[in-house]
DRENPADO-388450 format. One line per field, with one value per residue (C-alpha): x, y, z. Coordinates in steps of 0.02 Angstrom, whole numbers. Example, Ala and Ser with C-alpha at 12.3 -4.5 7.8 and 13.67 -1.06 7.14 Angstrom:
2
east = (615,684);
north = (-225,-53);
up = (390,357);
END
This chain:
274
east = (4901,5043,5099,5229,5293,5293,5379,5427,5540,5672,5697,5804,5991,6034,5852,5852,5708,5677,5644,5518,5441,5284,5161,5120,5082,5009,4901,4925,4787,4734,4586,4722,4780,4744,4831,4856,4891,5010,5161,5201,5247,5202,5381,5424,5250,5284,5488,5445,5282,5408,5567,5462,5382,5201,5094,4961,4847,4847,4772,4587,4557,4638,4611,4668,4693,4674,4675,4884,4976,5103,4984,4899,5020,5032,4838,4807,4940,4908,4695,4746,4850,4743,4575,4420,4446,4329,4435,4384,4379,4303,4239,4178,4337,4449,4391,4413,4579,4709,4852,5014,5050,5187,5297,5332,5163,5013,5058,4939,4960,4785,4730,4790,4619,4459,4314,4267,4419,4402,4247,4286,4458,4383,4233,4212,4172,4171,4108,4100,4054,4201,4205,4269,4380,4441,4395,4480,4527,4446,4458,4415,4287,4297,4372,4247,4302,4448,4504,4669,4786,4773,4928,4914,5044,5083,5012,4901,4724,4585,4474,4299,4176,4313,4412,4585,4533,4654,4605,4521,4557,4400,4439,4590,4558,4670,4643,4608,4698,4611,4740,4810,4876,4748,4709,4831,4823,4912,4893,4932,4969,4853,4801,4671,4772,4872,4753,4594,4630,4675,4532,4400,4469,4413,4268,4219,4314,4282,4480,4647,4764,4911,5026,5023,5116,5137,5135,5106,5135,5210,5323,5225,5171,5216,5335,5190,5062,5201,5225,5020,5041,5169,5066,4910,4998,5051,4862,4785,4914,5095,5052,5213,5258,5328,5314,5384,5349,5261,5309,5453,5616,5605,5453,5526,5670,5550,5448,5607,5653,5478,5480,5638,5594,5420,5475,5555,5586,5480,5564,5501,5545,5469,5377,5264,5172,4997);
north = (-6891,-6873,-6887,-6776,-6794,-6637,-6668,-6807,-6847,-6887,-6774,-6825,-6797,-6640,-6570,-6424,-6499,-6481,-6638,-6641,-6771,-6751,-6796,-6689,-6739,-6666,-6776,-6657,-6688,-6602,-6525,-6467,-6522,-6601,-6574,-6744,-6655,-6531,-6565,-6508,-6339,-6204,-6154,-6328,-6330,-6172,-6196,-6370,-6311,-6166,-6283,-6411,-6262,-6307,-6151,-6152,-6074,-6226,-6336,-6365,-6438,-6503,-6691,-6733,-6915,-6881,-6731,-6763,-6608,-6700,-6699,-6545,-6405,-6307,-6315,-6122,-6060,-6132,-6097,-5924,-5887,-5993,-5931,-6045,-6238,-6394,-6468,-6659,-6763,-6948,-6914,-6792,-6848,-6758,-6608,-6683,-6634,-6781,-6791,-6906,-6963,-7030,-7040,-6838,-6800,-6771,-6653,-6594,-6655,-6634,-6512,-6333,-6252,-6229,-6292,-6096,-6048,-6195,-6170,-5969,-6031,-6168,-6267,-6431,-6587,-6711,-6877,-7050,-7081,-7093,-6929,-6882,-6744,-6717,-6841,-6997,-6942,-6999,-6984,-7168,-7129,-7205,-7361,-7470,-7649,-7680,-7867,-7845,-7760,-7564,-7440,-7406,-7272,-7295,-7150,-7090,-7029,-6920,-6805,-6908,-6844,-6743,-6892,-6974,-7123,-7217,-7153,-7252,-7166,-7170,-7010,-7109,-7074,-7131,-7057,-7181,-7134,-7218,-7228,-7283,-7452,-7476,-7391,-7323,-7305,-7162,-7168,-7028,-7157,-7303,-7293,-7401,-7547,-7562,-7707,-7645,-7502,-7605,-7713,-7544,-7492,-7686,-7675,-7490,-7497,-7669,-7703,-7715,-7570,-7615,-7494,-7401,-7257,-7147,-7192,-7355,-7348,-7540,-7495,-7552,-7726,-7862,-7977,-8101,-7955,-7906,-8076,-8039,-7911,-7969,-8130,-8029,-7883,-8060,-8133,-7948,-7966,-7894,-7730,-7604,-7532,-7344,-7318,-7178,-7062,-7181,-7354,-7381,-7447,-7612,-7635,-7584,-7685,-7845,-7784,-7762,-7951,-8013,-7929,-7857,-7787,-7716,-7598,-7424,-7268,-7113,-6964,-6781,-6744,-6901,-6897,-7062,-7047,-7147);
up = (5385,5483,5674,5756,5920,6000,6179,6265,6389,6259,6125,5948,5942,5856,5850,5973,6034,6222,6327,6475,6584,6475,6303,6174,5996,5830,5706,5535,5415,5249,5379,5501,5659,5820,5971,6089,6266,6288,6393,6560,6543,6423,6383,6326,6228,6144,6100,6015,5921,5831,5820,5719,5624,5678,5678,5819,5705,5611,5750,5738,5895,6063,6136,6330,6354,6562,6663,6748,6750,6634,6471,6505,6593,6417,6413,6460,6366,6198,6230,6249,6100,5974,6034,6096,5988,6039,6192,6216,6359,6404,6570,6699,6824,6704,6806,6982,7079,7063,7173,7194,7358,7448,7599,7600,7561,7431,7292,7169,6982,6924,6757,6823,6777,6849,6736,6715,6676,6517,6467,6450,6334,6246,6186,6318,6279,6388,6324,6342,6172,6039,5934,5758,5766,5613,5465,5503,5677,5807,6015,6093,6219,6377,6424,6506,6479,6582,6575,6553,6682,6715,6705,6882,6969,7137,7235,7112,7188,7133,7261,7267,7406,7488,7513,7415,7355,7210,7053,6941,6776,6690,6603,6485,6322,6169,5989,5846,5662,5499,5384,5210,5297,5456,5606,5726,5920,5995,6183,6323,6446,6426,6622,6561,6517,6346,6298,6362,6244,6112,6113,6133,5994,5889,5970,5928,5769,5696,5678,5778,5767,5675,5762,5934,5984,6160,6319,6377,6554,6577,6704,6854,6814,6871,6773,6760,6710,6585,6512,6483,6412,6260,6242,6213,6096,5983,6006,5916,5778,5833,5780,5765,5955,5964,6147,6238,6380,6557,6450,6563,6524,6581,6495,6302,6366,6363,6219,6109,6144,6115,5948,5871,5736,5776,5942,5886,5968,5981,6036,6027,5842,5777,5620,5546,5388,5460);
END
């Protein structure tokens, strides 16, 4: 199996590659692929899918780790040019409307479809449960246990009883990769909290991943909830960190010190053998 990452919001030197403020990622297996959200706009979705020479008709099925406008703007556009594919969610707030709110405003950011409009592109499903995918793929289900701190945003809220309350993200979803050296986490933007993920997927799994790619969304701890953080990713085993897109700078900054040799980049363009 194989992971490719589609956009990010760095994109490798010399690739042609467009960069975007956004996640998209293939998992390539002998069964086909599986789309990990899909950016934040369907040009950037569609120029980086034919620069890396990944035909959508090869993709068996799309996963959404949360409903942000960030991981799922190319949604429409890919659902309509490869036909109705299983489309999986963790939890029935991926269809609420989410908004970021600040100083100047609310603005939506939430998935820019109605659930008609999905269910007439694709086939939903929205579980709690973890799912298989594709053999050896599978999508995490939702994050319940929550011990560790969350990857809050500041000014992130979801529409609950026709009121913005702050959103509590219990549609994050991560996918889980068995393979030939352990299980892999790839993560959209672990709202849920890096750790919380990591130890769903021992408890779900029976083992630790021993790497873990995407977003990590770090950049809004605290320095003490940071220094958490690295203590507990050396407590599960030090897996190998490729963190890109929400991680923050900052954050890789501390990871790469914690552990030199086991923090590497993960631009668009990236390829890992899993």
């Amino acid at each position: 199996m194989r992971f490719i990452c589609v956009v990010d919001n760095q994109a490798l030197a010399g690739s042609g590659l467009r960069e975007e403020h956004g996640l998209a990622v293939v998992i390539a297996t002998d069964s086909g692929g599986v789309l990990f959200d899909t950016g934040a706009s369907p040009d950037t979705l569609a120029h980086n899918l034919n620069r890396l020479g990944i035909e959508i008709a090869s993709i068996r099925c799309v996963a959404l780790s949360h409903a942000h406008r960030d991981h799922t703007g190319g949604l429409a556009w890919f659902l309509e040019r490869r036909g109705r594919v299983p489309v999986y969610a963790a939890h029935e707030d991926f269809l609420a409307e989410r908004y970021s709110c600040g100083a100047g405003g609310c603005r939506a950011i939430g998935l820019p479809l109605a659930r008609e409009q999905l269910e007439r592109l694709a086939e939903l499903h929205i579980s709690p449960e973890p799912q298989e995918l594709l053999p050896g793929v599978w999508a995490s289900g939702q994050i319940r246990v929550r011990a560790y701190p969350e990857g809050h945003g500041q000014g992130l809220r979801i529409m609950r009883n026709g009121k913005l309350v702050p959103d509590p993200y219990r549609d994050d979803l991560s996918l889980v990769v068995a393979g030939k050296d352990g299980l892999t986490l790839i993560c959209g933007c672990a709202h849920a909290g890096l750790l919380n993920v990591v130890w769903h997927v021992r408890e779900v799994f029976g083992q630790f991943p021993v790497q873990l790619i995407g977003g990590f969304h770090l950049g809004g701890l605290s320095p003490d909830e940071l220094s958490l953080v690295v203590a507990g990713l050396q407590e599960v085993g030090a897996p190998t960190l490729y963190p890109n897109h929400c991680t923050g700078e900052r954050a890789i900054a501390v990871l790469s010190q914690a552990y030199p040799n086991g923090v590497r980049p993960c631009p668009a363009g990236t390829t890992l053998d899993l």
